[in-house]
C-alpha positions, 0 to 999 in steps of 0.5 A: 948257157944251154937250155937244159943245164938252166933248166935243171938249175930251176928246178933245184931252186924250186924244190929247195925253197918253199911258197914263203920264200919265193920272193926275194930268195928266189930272186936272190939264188937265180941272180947269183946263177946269172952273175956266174954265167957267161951269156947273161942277156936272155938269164936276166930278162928269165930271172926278172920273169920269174921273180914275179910268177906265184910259187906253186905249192909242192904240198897243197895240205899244207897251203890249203891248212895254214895259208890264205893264197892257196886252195888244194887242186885249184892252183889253175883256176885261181891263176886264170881268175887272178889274170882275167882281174889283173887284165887291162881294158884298154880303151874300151871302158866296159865292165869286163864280166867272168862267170865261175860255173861249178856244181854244189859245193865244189868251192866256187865262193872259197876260191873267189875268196881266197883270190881277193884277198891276193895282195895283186887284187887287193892293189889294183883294186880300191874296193870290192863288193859281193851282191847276193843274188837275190838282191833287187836291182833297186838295192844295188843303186843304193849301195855307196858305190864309188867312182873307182876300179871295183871288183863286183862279185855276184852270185846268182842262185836262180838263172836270169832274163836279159833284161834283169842282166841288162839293168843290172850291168848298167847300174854297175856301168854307170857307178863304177870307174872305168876298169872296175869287173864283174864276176858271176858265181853260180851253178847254172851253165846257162848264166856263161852267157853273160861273160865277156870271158870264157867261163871258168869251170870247177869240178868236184875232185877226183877220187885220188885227190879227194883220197889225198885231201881227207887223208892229209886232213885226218892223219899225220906221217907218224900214224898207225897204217891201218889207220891210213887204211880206215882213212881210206876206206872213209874217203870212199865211203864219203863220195867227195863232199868237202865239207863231211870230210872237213867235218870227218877229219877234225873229228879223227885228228882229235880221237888216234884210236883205230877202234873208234875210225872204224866205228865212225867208218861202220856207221856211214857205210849204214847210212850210205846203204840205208840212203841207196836202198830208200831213195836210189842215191848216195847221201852227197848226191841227195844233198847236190839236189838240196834233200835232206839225207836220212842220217838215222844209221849215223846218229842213232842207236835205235835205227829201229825206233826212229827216223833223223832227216838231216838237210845240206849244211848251210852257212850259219848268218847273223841276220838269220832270225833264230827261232830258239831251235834246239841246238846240238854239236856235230861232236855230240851227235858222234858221240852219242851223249844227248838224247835226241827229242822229236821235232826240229833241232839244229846240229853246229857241223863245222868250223872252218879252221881258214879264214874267213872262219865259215861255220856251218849249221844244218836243220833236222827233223827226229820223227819216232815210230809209234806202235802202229808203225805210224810216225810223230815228231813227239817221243813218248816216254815208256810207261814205268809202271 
């Protein structure tokens, strides 16, 4: 059988069948494929070959949305990640490390989650264990570690010295199995040095992808074009942080007006503009370099009257102690329905509607101009008489 009439026969498989049905289908429609074929050596070995690859989604929204083994435009560095996991250590019996560099918020710690929980890691791994960076080298020998194949994810926010990474690598040397790994997450280049494997880089989207992306979160095929158009224009505007876009588009999805996208669309181009002209720099830069943006345009009717300082989203944790800080919804904050007083507050940005369910909060400080031109957290009522 010639090599271009198999691989058309490919093709036509796999555009047919979806991510679910790779498996055994698959198996099944390529099998049938070689039992009617004369020259089925070389086919079989190809069939059995294929039938263990992972499918690659033709529709990244809908793996990114509702399943848990895809993350839109990171199919390649998953795929390295999972290789680098699954790859045996011979006899050599050392922990085999993999650093994952990438910039602020690019999805460095969804896709290690997301690689996890791959059946393939699961199976081969008995138990997995992610360490914050900040934790002491004393802790970690406290952990109930156990002498089998563990995956040891760590994430470092600050760059280390050799000594930390030395004990560090022993303590995990001597209280694990033999083919248990390291992977390193973090936003310092520097920190590839420890990998016994190339590091794995993640960049931020590209225009066209982060396009794709926020228009396949914000619109349906049946919208309004001009409501594509706006979604557009909103992407743009947005400058490719996935977690406003997120935030963004749950918002639209729920509202199909085209007057209220264009509101929506109006008050960040105001703040972009408010941000360039007062610090230099579009709002997801500021927020890269952990600043908070001035979100006045976007929050407030009286820009004039007062100034909203809104820090990087956070993850919200349990062991975090609240400190009884006002608290409004990021739906409230679009709507415009409370009344923001001065001083801190907290704003509930968002959800993530994927396992394992990430919500996100983010501090804010109000502060008001007074008559003198002066600023002060606290408003002062207009006198009725």
């Amino acid at each position: 059988m010639a090599a271009g009439f198999a691989l058309n026969h490919f093709q036509l498989i796999i555009y047919k069948g979806g991510c679910s049905e790779m498996g055994s289908k698959l198996f099944r429609e390529l099998h049938k494929k070689h039992i009617n074929t004369s020259d089925g050596g070389r086919v079989k070995e190809f069939v059995v070959f294929l039938a263990r690859c992972e499918c690659m989604c033709r529709r990244p929204y809908d793996a990114y949305l509702y399943t848990d083994n895809c993350v839109f435009a990171h199919h390649v560095e998953k795929q390295e990640i999972i290789n680098f996991l699954l790859q045996n250590p011979g006899n050599q019996g050392a922990r085999l490390v993999l650093p994952i560099i990438g910039g602020c918020r690019v999805g460095k710690k969804s896709l290690i989650s997301h690689v996890c929980n791959d059946e393939r890691i699961r199976s081969y791994f008995s138990s997995i264990l992610y360490i914050n960076g900040d934790s002491s080298c004393g802790s970690i020998a406290h952990a109930k570690f156990k002498m089998e194949r563990t995956l040891i994810v760590r994430e470092y926010f600050t760059d280390i010295d050799e000594n930390d990474w030395v004990n560090f690598y022993s303590t995990v040397s001597q209280m694990t199995a033999g083919g248990s790994k390291v992977v390193i997450i973090s936003r310092i280049e520097n920190l590839a040095r420890f990998g016994t494997a190339k590091a794995v880089h993640l960049n931020s989207l590209s225009q066209e992808e982060y396009s794709y992306l926020f228009k396949m979160l914000a619109t349906d095929q049946k919208d309004h074009p001009k409501m594509v158009s706006v979604a557009n224009d909103l992407a743009v505007v947005l400058g490719g942080s996935l977690i406003t876009a997120n935030m963004i588009s749950d918002m639209l999805r729920r509202n199909h007006n085209v007057h209220f996208w264009l509101r929506i669309l109006r008050r960040f181009e105001r703040m972009v503009k408010n941000n360039f002209l007062k610090y230099g720099e579009h709002p997801k830069d500021i927020i890269e370099k952990e600043q908070p943006v001035d979100s006045t345009e976007f929050m407030t009717s009286y820009p004039t009257h007062a100034c909203i300082l809104v820090k990087p989203p956070r993850v919200e944790r349990d062991d975090i102690p609240n400190y009884k800080k006002p608290s409004i919804s990021f739906k409230e904050v679009i709507a415009r329905s409370v009344a923001i007083s001065g001083g801190d507050f907290e704003i509930a940005t968002w959800e993530s509607r994927i396992s394992p369910y990430t919500k996100y909060v983010s501090s804010a400080t109000a502060l008001f101009h007074d008559k003198n031109g002066s600023t002060t957290t606290t408003r002062k009522r207009r006198s009725t008489s």
